[in-house]
NUTORGU-51016 format. One record per residue (C-alpha): residue in one letter; x negated, y, z negated. Coordinates in steps of 0.2 Angstrom, whole numbers, plus 5000, padded with zeros to 4 digits. Layout:
aXYZ/...
//
This chain:
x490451204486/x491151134500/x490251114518/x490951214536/x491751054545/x490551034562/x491250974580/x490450854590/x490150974608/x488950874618/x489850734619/x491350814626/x490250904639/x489450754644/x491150664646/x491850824657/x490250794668/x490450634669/x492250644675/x491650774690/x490350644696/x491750534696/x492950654706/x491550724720/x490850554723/x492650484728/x493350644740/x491750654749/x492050494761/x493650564765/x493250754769/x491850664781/x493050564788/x494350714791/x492850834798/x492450664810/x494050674818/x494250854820/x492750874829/x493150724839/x494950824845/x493950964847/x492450894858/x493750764869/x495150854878/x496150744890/x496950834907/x498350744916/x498550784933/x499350704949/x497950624955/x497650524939/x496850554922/x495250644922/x494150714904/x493750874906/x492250954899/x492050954880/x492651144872/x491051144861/x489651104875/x490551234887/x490551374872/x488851324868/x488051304885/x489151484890/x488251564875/x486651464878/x486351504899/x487951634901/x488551514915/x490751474919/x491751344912/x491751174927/x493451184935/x494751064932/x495450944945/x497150994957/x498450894963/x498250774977/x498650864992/x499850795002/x500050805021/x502050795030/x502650815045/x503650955047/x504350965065/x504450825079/x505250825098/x505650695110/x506750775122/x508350815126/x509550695122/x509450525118/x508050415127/x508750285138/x508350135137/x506450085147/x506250265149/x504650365144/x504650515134/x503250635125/x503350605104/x502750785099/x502450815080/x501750945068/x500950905052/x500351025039/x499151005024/x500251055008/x498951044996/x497651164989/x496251084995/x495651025010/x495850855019/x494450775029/x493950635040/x495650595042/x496450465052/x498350455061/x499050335066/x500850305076/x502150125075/x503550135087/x504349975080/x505249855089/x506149975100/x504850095106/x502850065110/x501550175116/x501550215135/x499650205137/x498150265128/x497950245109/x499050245094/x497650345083/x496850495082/x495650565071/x495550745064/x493850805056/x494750925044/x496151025039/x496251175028/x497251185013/x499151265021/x498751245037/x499451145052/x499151045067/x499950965085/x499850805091/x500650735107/x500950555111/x501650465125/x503050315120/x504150215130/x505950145124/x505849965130/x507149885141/x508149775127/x507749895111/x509749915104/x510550085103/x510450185091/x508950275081/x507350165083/x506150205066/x504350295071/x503050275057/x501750405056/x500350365044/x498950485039/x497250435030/x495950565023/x494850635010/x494650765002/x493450824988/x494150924973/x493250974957/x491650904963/x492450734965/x492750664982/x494450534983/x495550474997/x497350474997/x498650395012/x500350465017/x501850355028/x502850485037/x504350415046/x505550505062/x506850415072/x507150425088/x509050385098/x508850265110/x510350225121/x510850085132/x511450135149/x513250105152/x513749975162/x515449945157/x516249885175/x518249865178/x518849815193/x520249895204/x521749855202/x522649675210/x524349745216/x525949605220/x526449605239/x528149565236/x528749685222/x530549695222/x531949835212/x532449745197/x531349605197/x529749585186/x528049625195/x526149605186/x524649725189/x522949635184/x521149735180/x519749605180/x518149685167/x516549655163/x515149745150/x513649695160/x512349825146/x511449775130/x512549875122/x514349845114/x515649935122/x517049975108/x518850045106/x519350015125/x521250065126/x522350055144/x523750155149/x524950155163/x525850285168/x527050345182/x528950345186/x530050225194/x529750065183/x529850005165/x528549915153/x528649845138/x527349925132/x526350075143/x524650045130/x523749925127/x522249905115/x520949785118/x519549815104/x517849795105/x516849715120/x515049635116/x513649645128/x514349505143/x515849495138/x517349495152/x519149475151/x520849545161/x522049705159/x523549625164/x525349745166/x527049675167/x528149825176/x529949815184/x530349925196/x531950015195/x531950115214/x531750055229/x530250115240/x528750195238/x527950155217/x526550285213/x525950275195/x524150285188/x523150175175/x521950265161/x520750155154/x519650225137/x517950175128/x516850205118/x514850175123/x513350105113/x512850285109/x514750335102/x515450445118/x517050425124/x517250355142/x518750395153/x519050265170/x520650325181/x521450195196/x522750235204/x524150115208/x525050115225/x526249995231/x528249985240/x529449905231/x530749805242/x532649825240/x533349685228/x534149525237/x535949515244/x536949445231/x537449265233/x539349235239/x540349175224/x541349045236/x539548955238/x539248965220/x540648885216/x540348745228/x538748735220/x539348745204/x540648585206/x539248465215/x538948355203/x537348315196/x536348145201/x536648005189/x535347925181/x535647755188/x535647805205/x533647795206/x533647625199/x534847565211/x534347635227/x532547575223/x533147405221/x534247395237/x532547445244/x531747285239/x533247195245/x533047265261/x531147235263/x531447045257/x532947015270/x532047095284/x530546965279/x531546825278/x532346885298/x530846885305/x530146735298/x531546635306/x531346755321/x529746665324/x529946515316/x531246495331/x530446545345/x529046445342/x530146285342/x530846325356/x529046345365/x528746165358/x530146105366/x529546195382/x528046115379/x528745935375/x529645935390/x528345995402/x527145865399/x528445715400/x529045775418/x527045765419/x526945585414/x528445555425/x527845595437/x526245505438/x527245315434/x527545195450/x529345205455/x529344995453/x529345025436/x530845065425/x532145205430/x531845385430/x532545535425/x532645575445/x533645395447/x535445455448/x534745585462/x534345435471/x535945345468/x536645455476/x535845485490/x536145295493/x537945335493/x537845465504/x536545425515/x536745245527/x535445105523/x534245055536/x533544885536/x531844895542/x531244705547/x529644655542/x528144685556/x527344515563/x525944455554/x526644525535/x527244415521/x529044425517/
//
């Protein structure tokens, strides 16, 4: 007979178990590990506002301390509030330069907190400064939205350039939001047009005394840009009736601060008598406004000059022109001349001197003639005598008693 065939259960449970240990004990770490990280998203939650980054309170503490004590969630952080400037004066106009003038602004509080302790201050730059008193203020508070004045007194100085001179307007406060107190610093910047004065000065104009019909006359206007400021686009016109120009207008650019120079006009007149025309002289100043300068121009304009006779143009014509040796020549007849005349006068005086020796000579031997005894030799004087013994009878005179013979 044979035996019912018996299978072994047990050992197939025990292996099943074993497999299910196996199983549990791997999967646990990582079921901790994904509970771990959702409770962690779940407790830290991150808020970014404009202020920074801030953590906000976990979601499980305030569910649990709002069912544990019945108290509201803590509020979460706002943006920074910001503070502007949202009107400003300084007058009407632009401000001249080295005159004073009142900077008004207003400045409101845009955020939805409010400011405190805050501290204003005011930089004109290197065209304006501050015309007494202080260039900061302080303001204890300011309400969220609301707005404020403040007045302060400036100067343009005497060189600042034309144009819009740069005002900085910086604010510093605190303000506390979500139970945190933080600071915060805001640069507003204005302009203000400051303007050079214009000293743009043109001379009248230098009129010709002798303008004549049909001859070519020259009006001048001497000018000179004594401002800081660069006058631009200048342009001069001339106009009127009774003369011709080459050209009426004349465009003379851009003149920079002390720069001068000459409006010169080359006119003829075509009538005879009284001229009346008008020179227009346009710029432009430092601040951009056109400038208009008017001179009138009076002068008589004489009648054109008899014609010469065309017998004496032709005699003038046929004169023939001087050759180019006759220089030459009559330079060295000169020198012959001058030489010659030398020569004369050195024989001039060469002459009379010899004859004053002679003179002389002749003077001092009728001196020593005339001092030799008459027993010696024969004189110059001796024919005189001779003759007189012809003429005259000779008388014996006889010798006295007692003389030798």
């Amino acid at each position: 007979m044979n035996r019912p065939r018996t299978i072994a259960v047990k050992p197939i449970i025990t292996l099943i178990v074993l497999v299910a240990l196996i199983v549990a004990c791997v999967s646990a770490p990582v079921c901790a590990m994904a509970s771990g990280q959702a409770a962690a998203a779940a407790t830290d939650t991150i808020v970014a506002g404009d202020a920074g980054t801030r953590r906000a309170t976990p979601v499980d503490d305030i569910d649990q301390s709002a069912g544990d004590s019945g108290q509201s969630a803590a509020p979460i952080a706002g943006p920074v509030p910001n503070v502007i400037i949202t009107n400003f004066t300084y007058g009407d106009g632009s401000v001249p330069a080295g005159g004073k003038f009142d900077l008004g602004f207003s400045f409101q509080n845009k955020g939805s907190v409010a400011v405190q302790n805050m501290v204003i201050s005011v930089d004109g730059g290197d065209g304006l400064t501050i015309a007494g008193g202080t260039n900061t203020f302080y303001v204890p508070q300011l309400a969220a939205g609301a707005t404020q004045s403040q007045t302060v007194p400036m100067q343009a100085l005497i060189d600042a350039k034309s144009g819009a001179q740069a005002v900085v307007v910086s604010f510093r406060y605190e303000y506390v939001d979500a139970g945190q107190r933080s600071s915060n610093s805001v640069d507003e910047k204005i302009s203000v047009p400051v303007s050079q004065p214009d000293r743009f000065q043109i001379n009248d104009p230098v009129i010709p005394d002798d303008a004549q019909n049909g001859q070519e006359s020259t009006i001048t206007l001497a000018y000179v840009n004594k401002g800081k400021g660069d006058i631009s686009n200048v342009e001069a016109t001339m106009d009127g009736k009774g003369f011709d120009t080459v050209s009426k207008t004349q465009y003379l650019g851009n003149v920079a601060s002390g720069g001068s120079g000459t409006i010169a006009y080359a006119f003829t007149p075509t009538d005879s008598g009284d001229l009346d025309a008008k020179i227009t002289v346009t710029y432009e100043d430092s601040d951009g406004q056109q400038k208009t300068k008017e001179f009138p121009v009076k002068l008589t304009v004489a009648d054109p000059a008899p014609a010469m006779d065309d017998t004496a143009a032709d005699v003038q014509d046929e004169q023939p022109g001087t050759p180019v040796w006759l220089l030459p020549t009559v330079a060295a007849v000169a020198i012959v001349a001058i030489v010659v005349i030398v020569v004369l006068v050195k024989r001039h005086r060469k002459k009379k001197r010899s004859a004053m020796d002679e003179q002389w000579d002749a003077w001092q031997d009728d001196q020593d003639g005339s001092d030799k005894p008459e027993a010696q030799g024969h004189t110059a004087e001796q024919p005189a005598a001779d003759d007189a013994d012809r003429q005259a009878p000779t008388e014996v005179i006889a010798p006295q008693p007692g003389e030798r013979s």
